[in-house]
PDB file of N, CA, C and O in Angstrom:
ATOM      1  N   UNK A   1      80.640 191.286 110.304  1.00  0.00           N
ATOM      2  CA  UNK A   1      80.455 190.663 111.597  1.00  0.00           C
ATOM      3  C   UNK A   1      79.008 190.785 112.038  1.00  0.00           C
ATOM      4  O   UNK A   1      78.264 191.634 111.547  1.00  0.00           O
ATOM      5  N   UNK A   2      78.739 190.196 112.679  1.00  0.00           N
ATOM      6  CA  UNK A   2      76.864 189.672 113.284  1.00  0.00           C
ATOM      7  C   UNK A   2      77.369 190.711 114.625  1.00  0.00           C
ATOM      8  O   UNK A   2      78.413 191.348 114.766  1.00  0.00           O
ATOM      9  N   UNK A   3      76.105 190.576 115.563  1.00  0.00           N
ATOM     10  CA  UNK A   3      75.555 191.247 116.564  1.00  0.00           C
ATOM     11  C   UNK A   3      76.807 190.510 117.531  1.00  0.00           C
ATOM     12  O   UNK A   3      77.655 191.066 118.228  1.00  0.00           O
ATOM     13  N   UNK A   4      76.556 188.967 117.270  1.00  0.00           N
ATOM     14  CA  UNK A   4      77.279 188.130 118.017  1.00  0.00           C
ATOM     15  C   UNK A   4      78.481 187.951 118.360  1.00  0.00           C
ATOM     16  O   UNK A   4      79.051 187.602 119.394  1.00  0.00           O
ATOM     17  N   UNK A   5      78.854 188.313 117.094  1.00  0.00           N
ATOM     18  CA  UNK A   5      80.932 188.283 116.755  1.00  0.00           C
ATOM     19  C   UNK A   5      80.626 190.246 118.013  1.00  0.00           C
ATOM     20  O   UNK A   5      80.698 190.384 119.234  1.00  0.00           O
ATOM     21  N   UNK A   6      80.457 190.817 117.412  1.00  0.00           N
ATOM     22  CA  UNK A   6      80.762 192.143 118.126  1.00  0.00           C
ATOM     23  C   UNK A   6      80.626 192.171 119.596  1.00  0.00           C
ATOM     24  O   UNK A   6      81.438 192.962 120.077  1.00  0.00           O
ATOM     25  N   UNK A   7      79.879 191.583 120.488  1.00  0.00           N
ATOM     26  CA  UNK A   7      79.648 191.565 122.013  1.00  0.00           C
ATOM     27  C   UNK A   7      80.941 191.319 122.582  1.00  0.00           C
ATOM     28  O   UNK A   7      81.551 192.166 123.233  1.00  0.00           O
ATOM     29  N   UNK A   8      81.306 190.313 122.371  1.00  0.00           N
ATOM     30  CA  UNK A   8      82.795 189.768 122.842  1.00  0.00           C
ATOM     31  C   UNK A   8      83.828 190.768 122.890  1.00  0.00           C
ATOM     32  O   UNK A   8      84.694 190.984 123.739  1.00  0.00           O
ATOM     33  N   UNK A   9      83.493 191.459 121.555  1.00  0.00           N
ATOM     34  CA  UNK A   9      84.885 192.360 120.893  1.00  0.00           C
ATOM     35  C   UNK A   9      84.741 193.380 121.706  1.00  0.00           C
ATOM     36  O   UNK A   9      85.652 194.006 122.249  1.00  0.00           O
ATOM     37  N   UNK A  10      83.480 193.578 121.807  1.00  0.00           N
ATOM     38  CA  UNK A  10      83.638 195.098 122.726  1.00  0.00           C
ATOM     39  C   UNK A  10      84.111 194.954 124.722  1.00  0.00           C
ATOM     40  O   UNK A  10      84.605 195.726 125.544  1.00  0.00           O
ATOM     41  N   UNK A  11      83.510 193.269 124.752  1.00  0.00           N
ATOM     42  CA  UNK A  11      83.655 193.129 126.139  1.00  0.00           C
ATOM     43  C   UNK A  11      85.488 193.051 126.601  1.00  0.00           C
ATOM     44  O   UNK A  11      86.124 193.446 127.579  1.00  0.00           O
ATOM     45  N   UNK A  12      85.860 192.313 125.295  1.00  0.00           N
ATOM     46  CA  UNK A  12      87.251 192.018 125.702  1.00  0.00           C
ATOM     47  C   UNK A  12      87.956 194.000 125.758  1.00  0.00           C
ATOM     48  O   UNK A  12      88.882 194.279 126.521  1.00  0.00           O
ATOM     49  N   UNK A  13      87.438 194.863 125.029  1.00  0.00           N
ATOM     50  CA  UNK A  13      88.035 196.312 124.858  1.00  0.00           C
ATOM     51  C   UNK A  13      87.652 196.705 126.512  1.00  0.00           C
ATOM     52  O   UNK A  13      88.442 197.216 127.306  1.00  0.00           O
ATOM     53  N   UNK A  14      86.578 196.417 126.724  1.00  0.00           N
ATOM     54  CA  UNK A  14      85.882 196.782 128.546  1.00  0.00           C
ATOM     55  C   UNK A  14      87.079 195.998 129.520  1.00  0.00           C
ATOM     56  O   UNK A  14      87.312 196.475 130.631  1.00  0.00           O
ATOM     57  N   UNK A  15      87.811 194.795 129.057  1.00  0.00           N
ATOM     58  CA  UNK A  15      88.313 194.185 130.322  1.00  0.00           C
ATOM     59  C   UNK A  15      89.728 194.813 129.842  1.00  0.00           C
ATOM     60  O   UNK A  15      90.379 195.432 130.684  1.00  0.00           O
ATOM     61  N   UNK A  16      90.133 194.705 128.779  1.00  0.00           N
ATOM     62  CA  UNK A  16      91.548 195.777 128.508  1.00  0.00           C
ATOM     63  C   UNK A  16      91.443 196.731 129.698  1.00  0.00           C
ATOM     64  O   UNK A  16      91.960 196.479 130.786  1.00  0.00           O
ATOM     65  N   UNK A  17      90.612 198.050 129.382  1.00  0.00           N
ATOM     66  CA  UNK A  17      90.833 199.010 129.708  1.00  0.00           C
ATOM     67  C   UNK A  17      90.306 199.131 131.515  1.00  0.00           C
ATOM     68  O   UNK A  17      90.811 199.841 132.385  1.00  0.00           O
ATOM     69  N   UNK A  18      89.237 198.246 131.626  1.00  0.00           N
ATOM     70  CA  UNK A  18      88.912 197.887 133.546  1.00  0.00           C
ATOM     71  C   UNK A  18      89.210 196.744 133.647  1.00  0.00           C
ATOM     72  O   UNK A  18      88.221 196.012 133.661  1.00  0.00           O
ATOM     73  N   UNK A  19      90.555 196.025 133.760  1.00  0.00           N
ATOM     74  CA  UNK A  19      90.904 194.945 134.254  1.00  0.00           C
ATOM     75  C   UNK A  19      90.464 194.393 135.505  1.00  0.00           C
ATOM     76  O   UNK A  19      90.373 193.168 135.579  1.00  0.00           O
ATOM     77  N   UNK A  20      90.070 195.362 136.863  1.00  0.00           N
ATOM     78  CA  UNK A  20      89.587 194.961 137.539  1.00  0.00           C
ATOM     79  C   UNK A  20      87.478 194.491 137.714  1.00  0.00           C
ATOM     80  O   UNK A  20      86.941 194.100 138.751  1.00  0.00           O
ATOM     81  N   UNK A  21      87.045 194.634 136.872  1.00  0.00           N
ATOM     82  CA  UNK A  21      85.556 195.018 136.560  1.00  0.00           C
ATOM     83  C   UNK A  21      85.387 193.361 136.369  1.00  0.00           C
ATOM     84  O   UNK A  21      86.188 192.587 135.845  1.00  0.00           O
ATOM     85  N   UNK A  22      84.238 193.106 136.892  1.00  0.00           N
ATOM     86  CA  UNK A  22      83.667 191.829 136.940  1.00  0.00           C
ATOM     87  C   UNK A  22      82.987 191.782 135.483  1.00  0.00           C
ATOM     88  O   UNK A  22      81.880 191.565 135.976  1.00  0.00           O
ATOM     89  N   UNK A  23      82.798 191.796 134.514  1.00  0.00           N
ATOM     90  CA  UNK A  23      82.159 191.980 133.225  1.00  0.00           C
ATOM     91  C   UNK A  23      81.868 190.164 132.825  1.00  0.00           C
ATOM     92  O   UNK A  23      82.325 189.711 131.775  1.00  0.00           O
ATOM     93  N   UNK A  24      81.233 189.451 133.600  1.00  0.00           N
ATOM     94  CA  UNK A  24      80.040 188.469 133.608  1.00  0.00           C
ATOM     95  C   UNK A  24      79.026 188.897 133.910  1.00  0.00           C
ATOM     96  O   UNK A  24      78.104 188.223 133.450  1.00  0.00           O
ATOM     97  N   UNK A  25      78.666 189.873 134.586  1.00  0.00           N
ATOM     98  CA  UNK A  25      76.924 190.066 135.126  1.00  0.00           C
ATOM     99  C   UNK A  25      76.608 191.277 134.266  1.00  0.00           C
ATOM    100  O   UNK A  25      75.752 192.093 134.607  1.00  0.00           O
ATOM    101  N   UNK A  26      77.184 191.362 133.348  1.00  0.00           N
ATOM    102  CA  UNK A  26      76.810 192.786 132.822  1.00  0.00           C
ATOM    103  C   UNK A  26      75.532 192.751 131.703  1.00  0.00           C
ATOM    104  O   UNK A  26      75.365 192.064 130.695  1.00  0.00           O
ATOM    105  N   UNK A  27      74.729 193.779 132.325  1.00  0.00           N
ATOM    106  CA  UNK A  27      73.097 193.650 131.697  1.00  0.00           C
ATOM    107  C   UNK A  27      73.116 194.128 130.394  1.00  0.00           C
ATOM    108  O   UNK A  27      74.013 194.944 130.179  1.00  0.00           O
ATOM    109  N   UNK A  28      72.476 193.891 129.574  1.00  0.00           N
ATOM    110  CA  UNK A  28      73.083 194.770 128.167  1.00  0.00           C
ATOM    111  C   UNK A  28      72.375 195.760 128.130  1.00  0.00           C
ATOM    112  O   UNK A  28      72.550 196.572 127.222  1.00  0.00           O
ATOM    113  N   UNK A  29      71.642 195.912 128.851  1.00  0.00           N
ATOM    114  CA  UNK A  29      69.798 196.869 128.963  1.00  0.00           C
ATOM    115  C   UNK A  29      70.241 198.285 129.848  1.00  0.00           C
ATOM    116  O   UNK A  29      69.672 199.376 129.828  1.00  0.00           O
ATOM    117  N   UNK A  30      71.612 197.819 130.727  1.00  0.00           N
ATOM    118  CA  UNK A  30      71.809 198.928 131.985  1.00  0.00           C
ATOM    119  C   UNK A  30      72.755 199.971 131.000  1.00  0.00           C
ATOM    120  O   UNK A  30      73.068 199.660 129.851  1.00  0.00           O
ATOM    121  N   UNK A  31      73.133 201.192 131.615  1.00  0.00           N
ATOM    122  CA  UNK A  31      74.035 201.730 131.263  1.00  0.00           C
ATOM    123  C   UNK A  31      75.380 201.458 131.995  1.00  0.00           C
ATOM    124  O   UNK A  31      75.612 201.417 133.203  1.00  0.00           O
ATOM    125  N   UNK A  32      76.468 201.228 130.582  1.00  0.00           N
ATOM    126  CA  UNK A  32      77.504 200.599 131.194  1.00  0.00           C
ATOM    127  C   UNK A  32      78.284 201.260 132.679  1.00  0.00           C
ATOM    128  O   UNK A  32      78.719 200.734 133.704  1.00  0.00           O
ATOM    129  N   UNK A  33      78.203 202.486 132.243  1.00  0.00           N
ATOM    130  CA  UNK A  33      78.891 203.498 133.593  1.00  0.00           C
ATOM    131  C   UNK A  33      77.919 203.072 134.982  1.00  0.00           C
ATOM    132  O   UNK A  33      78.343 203.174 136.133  1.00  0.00           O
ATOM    133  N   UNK A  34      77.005 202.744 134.745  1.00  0.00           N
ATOM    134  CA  UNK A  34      76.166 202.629 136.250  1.00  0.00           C
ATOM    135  C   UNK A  34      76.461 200.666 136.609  1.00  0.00           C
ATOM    136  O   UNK A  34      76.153 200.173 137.694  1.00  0.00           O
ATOM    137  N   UNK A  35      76.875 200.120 135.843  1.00  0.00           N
ATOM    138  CA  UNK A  35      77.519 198.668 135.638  1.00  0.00           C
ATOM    139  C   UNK A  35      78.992 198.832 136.312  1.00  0.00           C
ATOM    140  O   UNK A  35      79.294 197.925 137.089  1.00  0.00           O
ATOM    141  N   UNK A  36      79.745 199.647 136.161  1.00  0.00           N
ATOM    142  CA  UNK A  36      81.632 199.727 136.176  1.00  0.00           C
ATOM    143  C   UNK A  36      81.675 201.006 136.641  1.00  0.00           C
ATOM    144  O   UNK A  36      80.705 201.759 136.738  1.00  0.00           O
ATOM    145  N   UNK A  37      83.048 201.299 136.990  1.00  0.00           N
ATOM    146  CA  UNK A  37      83.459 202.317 137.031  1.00  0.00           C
ATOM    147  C   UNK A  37      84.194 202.942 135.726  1.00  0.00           C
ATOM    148  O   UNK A  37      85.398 203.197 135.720  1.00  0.00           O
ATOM    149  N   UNK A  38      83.386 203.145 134.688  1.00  0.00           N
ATOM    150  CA  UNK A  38      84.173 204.004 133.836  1.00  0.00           C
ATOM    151  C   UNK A  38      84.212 205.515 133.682  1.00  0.00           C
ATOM    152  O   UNK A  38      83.203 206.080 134.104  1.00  0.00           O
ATOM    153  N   UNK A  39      85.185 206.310 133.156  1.00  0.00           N
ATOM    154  CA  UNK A  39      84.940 207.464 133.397  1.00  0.00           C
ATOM    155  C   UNK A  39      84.973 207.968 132.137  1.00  0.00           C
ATOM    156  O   UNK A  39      85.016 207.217 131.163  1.00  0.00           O
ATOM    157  N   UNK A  40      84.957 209.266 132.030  1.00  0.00           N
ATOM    158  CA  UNK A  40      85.316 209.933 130.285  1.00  0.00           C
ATOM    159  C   UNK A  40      86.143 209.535 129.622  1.00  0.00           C
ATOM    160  O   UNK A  40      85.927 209.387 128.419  1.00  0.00           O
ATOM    161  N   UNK A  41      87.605 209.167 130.287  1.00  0.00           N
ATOM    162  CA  UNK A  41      88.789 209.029 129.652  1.00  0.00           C
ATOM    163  C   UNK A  41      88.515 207.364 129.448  1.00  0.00           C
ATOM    164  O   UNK A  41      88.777 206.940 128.322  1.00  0.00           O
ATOM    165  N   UNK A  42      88.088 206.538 130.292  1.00  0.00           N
ATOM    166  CA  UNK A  42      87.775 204.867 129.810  1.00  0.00           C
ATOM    167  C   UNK A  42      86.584 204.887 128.472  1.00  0.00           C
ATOM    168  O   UNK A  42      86.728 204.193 127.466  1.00  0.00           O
ATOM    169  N   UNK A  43      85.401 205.829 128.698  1.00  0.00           N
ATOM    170  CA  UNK A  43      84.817 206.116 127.473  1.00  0.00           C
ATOM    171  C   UNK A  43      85.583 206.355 126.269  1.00  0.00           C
ATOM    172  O   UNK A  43      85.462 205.697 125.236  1.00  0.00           O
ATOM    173  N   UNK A  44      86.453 207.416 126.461  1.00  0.00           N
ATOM    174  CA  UNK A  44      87.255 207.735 125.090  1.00  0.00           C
ATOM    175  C   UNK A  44      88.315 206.316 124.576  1.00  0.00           C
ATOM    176  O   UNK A  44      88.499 206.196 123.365  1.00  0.00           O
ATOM    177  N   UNK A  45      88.905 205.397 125.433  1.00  0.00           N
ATOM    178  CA  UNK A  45      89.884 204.542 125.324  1.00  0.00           C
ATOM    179  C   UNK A  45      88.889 203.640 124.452  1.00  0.00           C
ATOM    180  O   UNK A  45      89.335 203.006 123.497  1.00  0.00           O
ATOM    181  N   UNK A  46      87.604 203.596 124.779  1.00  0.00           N
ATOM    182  CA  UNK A  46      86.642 202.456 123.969  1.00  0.00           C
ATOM    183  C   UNK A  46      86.645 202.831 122.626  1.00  0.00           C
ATOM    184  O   UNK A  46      86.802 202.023 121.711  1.00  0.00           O
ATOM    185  N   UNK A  47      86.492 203.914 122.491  1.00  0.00           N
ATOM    186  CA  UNK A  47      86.220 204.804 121.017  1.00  0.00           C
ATOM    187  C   UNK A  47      87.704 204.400 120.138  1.00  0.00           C
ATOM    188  O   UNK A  47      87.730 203.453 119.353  1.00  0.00           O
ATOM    189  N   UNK A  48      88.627 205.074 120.349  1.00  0.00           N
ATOM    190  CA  UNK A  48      90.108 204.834 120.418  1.00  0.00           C
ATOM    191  C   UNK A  48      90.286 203.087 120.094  1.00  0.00           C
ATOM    192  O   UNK A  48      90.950 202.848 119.085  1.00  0.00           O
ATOM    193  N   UNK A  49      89.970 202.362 120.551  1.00  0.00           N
ATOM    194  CA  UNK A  49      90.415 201.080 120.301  1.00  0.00           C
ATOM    195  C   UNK A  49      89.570 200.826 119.028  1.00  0.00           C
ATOM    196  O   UNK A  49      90.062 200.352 118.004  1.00  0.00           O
ATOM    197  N   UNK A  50      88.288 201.166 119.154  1.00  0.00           N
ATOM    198  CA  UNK A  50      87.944 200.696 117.659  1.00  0.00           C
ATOM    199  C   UNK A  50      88.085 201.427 116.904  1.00  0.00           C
ATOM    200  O   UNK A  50      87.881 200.864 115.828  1.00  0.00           O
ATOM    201  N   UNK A  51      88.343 202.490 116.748  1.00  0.00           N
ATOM    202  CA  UNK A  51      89.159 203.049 115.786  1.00  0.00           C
ATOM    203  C   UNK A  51      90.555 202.153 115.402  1.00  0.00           C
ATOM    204  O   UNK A  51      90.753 201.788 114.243  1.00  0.00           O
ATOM    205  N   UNK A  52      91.373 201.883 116.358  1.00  0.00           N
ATOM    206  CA  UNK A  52      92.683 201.213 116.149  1.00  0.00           C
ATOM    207  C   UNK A  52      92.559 199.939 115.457  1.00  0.00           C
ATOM    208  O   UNK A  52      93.244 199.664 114.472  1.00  0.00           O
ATOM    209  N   UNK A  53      91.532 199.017 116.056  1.00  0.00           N
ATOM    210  CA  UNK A  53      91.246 198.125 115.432  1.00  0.00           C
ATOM    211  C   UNK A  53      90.090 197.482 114.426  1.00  0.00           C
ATOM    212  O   UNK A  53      90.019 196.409 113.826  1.00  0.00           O
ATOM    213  N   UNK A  54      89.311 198.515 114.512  1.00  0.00           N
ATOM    214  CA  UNK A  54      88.350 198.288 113.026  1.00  0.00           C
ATOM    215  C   UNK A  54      88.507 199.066 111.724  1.00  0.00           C
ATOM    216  O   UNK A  54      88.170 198.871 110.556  1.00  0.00           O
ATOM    217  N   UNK A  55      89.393 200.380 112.636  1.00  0.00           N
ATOM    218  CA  UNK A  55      89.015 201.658 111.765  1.00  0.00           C
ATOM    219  C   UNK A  55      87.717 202.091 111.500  1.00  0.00           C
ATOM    220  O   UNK A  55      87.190 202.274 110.403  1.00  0.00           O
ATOM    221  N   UNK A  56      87.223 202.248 112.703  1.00  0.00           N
ATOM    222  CA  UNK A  56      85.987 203.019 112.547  1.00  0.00           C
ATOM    223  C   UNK A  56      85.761 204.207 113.261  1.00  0.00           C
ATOM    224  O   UNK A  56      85.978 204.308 114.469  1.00  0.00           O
ATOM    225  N   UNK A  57      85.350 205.072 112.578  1.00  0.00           N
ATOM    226  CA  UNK A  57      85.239 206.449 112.730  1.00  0.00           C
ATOM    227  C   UNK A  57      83.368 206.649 113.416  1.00  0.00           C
ATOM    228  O   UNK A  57      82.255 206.399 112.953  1.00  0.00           O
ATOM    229  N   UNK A  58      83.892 207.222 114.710  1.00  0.00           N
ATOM    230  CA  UNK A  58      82.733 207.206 115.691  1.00  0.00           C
ATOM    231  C   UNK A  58      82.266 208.640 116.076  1.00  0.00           C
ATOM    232  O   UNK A  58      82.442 209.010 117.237  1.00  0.00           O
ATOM    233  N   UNK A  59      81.647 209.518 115.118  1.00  0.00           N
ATOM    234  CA  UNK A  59      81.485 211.080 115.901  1.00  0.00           C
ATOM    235  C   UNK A  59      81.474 211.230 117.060  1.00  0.00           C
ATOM    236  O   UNK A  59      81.382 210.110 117.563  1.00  0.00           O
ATOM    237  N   UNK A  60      81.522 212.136 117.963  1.00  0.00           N
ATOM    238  CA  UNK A  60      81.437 213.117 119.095  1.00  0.00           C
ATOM    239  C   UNK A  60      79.640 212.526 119.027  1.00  0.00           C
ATOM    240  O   UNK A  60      79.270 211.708 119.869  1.00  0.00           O
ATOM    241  N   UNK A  61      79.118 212.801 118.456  1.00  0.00           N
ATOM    242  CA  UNK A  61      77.885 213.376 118.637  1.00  0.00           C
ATOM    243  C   UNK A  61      76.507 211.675 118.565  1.00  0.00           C
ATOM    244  O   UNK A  61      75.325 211.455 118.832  1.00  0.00           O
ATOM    245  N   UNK A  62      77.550 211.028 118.105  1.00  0.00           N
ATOM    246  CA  UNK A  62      76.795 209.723 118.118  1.00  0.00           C
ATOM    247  C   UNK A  62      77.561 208.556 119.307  1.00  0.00           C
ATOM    248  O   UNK A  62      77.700 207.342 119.158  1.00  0.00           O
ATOM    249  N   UNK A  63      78.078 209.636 120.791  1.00  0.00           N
ATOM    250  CA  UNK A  63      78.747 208.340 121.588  1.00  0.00           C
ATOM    251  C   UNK A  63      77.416 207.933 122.561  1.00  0.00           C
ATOM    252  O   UNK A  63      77.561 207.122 123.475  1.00  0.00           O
ATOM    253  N   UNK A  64      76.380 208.436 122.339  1.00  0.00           N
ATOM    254  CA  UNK A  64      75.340 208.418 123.151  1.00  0.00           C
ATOM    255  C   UNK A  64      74.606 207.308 122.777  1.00  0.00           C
ATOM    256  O   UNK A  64      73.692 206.922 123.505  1.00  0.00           O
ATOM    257  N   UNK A  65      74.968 206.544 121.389  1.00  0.00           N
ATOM    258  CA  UNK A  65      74.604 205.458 121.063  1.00  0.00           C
ATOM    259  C   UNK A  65      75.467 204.342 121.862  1.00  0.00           C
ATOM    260  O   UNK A  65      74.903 203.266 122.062  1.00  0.00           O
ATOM    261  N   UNK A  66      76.676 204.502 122.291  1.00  0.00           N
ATOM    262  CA  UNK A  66      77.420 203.682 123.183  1.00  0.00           C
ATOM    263  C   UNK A  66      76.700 203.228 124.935  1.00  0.00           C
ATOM    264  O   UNK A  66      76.755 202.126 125.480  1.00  0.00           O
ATOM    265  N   UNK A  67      76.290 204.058 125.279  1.00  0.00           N
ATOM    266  CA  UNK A  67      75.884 204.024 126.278  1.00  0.00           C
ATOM    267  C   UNK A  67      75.310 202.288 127.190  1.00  0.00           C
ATOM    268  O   UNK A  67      75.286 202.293 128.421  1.00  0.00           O
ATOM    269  N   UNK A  68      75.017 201.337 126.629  1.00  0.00           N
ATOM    270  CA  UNK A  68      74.576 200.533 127.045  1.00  0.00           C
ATOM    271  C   UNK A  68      75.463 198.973 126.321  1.00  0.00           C
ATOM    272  O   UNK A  68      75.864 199.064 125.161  1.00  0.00           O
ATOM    273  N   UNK A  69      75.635 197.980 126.902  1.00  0.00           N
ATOM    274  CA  UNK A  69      75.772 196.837 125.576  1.00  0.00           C
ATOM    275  C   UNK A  69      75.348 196.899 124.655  1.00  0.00           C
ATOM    276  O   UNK A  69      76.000 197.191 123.653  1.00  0.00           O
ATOM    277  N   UNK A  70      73.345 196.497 124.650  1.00  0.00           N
ATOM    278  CA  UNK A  70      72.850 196.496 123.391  1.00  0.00           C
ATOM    279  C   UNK A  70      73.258 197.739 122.338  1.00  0.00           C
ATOM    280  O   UNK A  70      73.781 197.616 121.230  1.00  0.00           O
ATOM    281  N   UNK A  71      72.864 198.957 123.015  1.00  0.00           N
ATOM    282  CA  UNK A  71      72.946 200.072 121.556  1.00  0.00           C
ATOM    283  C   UNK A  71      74.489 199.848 121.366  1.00  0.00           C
ATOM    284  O   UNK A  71      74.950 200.297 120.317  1.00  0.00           O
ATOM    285  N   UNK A  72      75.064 199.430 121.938  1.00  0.00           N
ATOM    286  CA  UNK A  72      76.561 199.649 121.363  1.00  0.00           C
ATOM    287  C   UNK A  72      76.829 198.332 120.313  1.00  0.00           C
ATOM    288  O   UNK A  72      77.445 198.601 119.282  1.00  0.00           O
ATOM    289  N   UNK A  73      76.579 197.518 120.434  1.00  0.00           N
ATOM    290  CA  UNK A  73      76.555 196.430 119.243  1.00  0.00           C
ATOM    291  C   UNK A  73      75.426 196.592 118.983  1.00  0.00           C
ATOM    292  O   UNK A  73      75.035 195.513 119.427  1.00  0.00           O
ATOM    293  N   UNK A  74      74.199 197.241 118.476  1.00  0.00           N
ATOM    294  CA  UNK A  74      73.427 197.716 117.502  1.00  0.00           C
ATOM    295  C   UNK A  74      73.862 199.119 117.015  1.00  0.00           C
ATOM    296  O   UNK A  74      73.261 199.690 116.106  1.00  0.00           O
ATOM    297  N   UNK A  75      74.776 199.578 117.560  1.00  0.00           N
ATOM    298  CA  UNK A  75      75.568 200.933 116.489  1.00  0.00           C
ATOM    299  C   UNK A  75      76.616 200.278 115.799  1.00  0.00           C
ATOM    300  O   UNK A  75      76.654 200.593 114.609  1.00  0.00           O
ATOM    301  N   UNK A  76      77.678 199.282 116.241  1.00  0.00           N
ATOM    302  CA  UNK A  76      78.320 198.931 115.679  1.00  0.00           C
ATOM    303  C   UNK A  76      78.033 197.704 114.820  1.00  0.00           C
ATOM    304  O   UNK A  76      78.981 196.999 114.474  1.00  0.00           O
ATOM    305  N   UNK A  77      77.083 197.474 114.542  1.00  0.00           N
ATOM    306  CA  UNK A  77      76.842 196.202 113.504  1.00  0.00           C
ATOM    307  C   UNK A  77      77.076 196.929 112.086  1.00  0.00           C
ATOM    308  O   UNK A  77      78.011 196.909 111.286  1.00  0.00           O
ATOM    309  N   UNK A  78      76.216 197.379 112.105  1.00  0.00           N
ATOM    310  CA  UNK A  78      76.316 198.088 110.118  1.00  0.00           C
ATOM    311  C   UNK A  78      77.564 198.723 110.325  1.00  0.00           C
ATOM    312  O   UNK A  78      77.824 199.235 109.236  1.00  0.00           O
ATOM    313  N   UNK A  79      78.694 199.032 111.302  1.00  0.00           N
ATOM    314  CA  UNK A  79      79.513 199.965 110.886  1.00  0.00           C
ATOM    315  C   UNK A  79      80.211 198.367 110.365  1.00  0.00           C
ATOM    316  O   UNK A  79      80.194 197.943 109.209  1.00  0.00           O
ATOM    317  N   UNK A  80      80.690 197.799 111.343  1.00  0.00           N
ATOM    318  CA  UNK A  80      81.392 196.420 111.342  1.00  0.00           C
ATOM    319  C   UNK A  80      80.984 195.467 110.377  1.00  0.00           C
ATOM    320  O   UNK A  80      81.850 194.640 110.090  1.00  0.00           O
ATOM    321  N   UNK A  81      79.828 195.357 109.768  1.00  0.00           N
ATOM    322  CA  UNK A  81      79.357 194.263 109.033  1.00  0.00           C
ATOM    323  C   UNK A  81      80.263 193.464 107.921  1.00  0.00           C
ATOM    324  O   UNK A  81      80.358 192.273 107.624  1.00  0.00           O
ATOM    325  N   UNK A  82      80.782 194.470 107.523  1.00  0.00           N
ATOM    326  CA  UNK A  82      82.243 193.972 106.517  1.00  0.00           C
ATOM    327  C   UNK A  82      83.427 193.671 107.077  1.00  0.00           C
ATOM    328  O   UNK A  82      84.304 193.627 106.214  1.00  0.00           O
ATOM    329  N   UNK A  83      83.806 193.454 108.125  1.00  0.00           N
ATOM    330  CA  UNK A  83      84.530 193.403 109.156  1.00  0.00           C
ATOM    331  C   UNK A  83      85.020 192.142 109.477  1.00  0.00           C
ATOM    332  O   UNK A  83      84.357 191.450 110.250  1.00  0.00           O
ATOM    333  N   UNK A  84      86.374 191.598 108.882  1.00  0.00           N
ATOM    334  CA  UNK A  84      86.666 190.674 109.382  1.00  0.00           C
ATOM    335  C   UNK A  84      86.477 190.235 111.376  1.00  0.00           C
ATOM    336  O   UNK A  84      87.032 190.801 112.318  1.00  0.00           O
ATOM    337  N   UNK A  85      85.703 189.304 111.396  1.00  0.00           N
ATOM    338  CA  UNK A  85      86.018 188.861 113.049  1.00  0.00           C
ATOM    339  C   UNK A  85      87.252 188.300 113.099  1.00  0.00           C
ATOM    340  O   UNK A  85      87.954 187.835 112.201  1.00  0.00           O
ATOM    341  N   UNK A  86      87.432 188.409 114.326  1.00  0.00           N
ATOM    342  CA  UNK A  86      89.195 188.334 114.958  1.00  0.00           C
ATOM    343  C   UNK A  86      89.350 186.396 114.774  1.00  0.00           C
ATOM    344  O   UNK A  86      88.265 185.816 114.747  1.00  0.00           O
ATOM    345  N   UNK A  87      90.353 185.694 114.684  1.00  0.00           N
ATOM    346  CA  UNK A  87      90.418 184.567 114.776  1.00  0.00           C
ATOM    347  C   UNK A  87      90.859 184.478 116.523  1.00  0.00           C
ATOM    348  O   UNK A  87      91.753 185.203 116.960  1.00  0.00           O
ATOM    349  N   UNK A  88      90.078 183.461 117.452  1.00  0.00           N
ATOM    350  CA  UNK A  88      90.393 182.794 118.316  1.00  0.00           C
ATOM    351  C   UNK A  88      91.584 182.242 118.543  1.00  0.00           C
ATOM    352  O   UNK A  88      91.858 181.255 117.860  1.00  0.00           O
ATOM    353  N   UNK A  89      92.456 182.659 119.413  1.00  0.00           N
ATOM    354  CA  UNK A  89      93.779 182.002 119.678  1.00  0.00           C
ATOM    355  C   UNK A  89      93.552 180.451 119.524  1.00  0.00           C
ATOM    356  O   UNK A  89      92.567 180.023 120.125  1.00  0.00           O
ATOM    357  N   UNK A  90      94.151 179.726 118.960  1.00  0.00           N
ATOM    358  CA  UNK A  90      94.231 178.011 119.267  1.00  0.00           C
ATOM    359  C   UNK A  90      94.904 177.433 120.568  1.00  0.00           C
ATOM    360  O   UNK A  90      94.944 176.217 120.755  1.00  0.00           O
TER     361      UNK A  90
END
C-alpha cells in the first residue's frame, strides 16, 4: 500500500473508535490528541485494530511515531507496503 491507500485506513480506524470527532479538518502536521479527544485507551484501540487488520506488530516503544497523521502513515508505509488495500464497497 502507498502513503495514500493508508490515510483513509487509519482515518476510517479514528472515526470507528471517535464517532463523534469531526475528522475533515484534521492537520496531518498537529498532534492527533490536541486535534480530538483521544485518550490512552482510544490510542491503544488504534494499535489493536491494526494489528486485527493488517497484522502488524507495533512496539510499546515506537507509538511515539503515531503521534501525528503524517508520522503515522510514514511509520506505517514500509510496515504495510505488501499489504493488500481494502476494496471499496460498490
Amino acid at each position: 500500500m502507498t502513503a495514500e491507500q493508508i490515510r483513509p485506513i487509519v482515518l476510517g480506524i479514528l472515526a470507528r473508535i471517535a464517532p463523534d470527532e469531526d475528522l475533515t479538518s484534521i492537520d496531518d502536521s498537529v498532534p492527533l490528541r490536541e486535534q480530538m479527544e483521544l485518550d490512552s485507551m482510544d490510542f491503544l484501540d488504534i494499535v489493536m485494530e491494526l494489528r486485527k487488520m493488517y497484522r502488524v506488530q507495533i512496539p510499546e516503544e515506537d507509538y511515539g511515531n503515531l503521534g501525528t497523521m503524517s508520522s503515522t502513515v510514514t511509520y506505517l508505509t514500509p510496515l504495510l507496503k505488501d499489504a493488500a488495500a481494502p476494496v471499496a464497497p460498490a
